[in-house]
N, C-alpha and C positions, 0 to 999 in steps of 0.2 A: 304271349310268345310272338317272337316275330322270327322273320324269315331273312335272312342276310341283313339282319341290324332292321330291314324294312316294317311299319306296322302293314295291315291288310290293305288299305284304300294304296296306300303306297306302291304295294305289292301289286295290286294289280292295276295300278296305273303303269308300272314299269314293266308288267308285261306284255300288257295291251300298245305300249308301243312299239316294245320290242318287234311284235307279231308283225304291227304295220310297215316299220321299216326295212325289216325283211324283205318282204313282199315288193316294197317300194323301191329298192334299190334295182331289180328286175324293172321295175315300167315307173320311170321317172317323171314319166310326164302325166300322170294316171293320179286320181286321187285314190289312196288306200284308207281301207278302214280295218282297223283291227279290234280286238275287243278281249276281253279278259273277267271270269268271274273267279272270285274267292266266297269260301262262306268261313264266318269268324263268330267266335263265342268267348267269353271270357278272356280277349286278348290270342287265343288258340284259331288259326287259320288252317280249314279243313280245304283240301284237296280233291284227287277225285281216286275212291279207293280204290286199292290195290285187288281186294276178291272181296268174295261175301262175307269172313268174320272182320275187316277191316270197316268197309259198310256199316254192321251192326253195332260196332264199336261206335262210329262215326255219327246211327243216326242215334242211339244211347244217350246219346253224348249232347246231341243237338236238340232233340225233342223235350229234353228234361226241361228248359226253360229256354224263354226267349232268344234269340240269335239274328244275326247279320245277313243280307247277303248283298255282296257289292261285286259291279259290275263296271267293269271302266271301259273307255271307250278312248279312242286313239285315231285323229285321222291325221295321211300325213301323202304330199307328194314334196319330193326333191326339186323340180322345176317346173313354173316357181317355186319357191319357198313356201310351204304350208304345213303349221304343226298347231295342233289344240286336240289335248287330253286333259279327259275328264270324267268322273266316275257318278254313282248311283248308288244310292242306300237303302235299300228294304229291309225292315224288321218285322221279322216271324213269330208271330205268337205262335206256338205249339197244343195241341191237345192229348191229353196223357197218354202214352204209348203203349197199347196194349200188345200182348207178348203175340199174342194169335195174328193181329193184325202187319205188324211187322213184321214174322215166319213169311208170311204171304206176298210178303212185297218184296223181302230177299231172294224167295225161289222163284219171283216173276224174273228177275238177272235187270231190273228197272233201273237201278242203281248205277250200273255200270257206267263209266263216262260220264259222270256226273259230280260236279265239287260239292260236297257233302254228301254225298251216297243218295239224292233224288230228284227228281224235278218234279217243280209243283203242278206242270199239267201235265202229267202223267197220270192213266189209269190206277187209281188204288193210292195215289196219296190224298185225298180229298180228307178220310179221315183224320189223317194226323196233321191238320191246321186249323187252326181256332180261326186266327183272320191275322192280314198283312197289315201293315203301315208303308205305304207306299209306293213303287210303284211295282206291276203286278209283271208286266214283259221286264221290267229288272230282273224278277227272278226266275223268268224262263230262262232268260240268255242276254236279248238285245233290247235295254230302255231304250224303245222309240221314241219317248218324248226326250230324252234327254239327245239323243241323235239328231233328231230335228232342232231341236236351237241350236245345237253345235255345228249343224249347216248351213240353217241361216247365218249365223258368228260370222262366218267365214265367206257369207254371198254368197250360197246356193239356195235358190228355193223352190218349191215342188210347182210342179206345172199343173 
């Protein structure tokens, strides 16, 4: 499934820059960094749920087997000219979702603000991951390694 014709990686490359340019139209001279995660299964791009049976539908859905989760990244200032977007892909192995375990990480409210109903360094999902492919701050939020080359790319380097 896709989301306005867009597949995932697309999807959140075009929002990730969206975010920055926003931003950047306010301090033009400023670099922005925006950033944008989606999580995708089966062609199916999960969000960030609506309440708790939205959630359990979500994490259902995701723990059954393997899944996505991409992170793009957006930097951008208007003067000069600076634009390079570009995204991250971690693949979640899952471990079989036990009904008890789940109960307990819905009434944590953990879920909440979250694209797929979790995050993996949150208390109480350690259970439900077998192990990652990739990189691991991808699926907090912000792939640092993929941030740093894409600052270096552009001539900035860490002091």
């Amino acid at each position: 499934m896709t989301i306005d014709g867009l597949q995932a990686v697309d999807l959140a490359r075009t929002l990730a820059l969206a975010k920055a340019n926003d931003v950047a139209r306010s301090f033009p001279s400023h670099l922005v960094i925006g950033a944008d995660t989606v999580v995708e299964s089966d062609g199916l791009v999960f969000g960030k749920p609506k309440d708790a049976s939205d959630a359990e539908r979500m994490l259902n859905r995701l723990f059954a087997k393997p899944h996505r989760v991409i992170t793009a990244i957006a930097i951008v200032r208007r003067n000069p000219s600076v634009q390079s977007v570009d995204a991250d892909i971690t693949t979640i192995y899952p471990r079989p979702l036990h009904r008890g375990l789940l109960s307990a990480y819905l009434a944590s409210r953990q879920w909440e603000g979250k694209a797929g109903g979790y995050g993996i360094q949150e208390e109480g999902c350690e259970p439900f991951i077998e192990r990652i492919d990739g990189s691991f701050t991808n699926v907090v939020g912000m792939p640092m390694e993929l941030l740093a080359r894409m600052l270096r790319d552009i001539g900035y380097q860490a002091k």
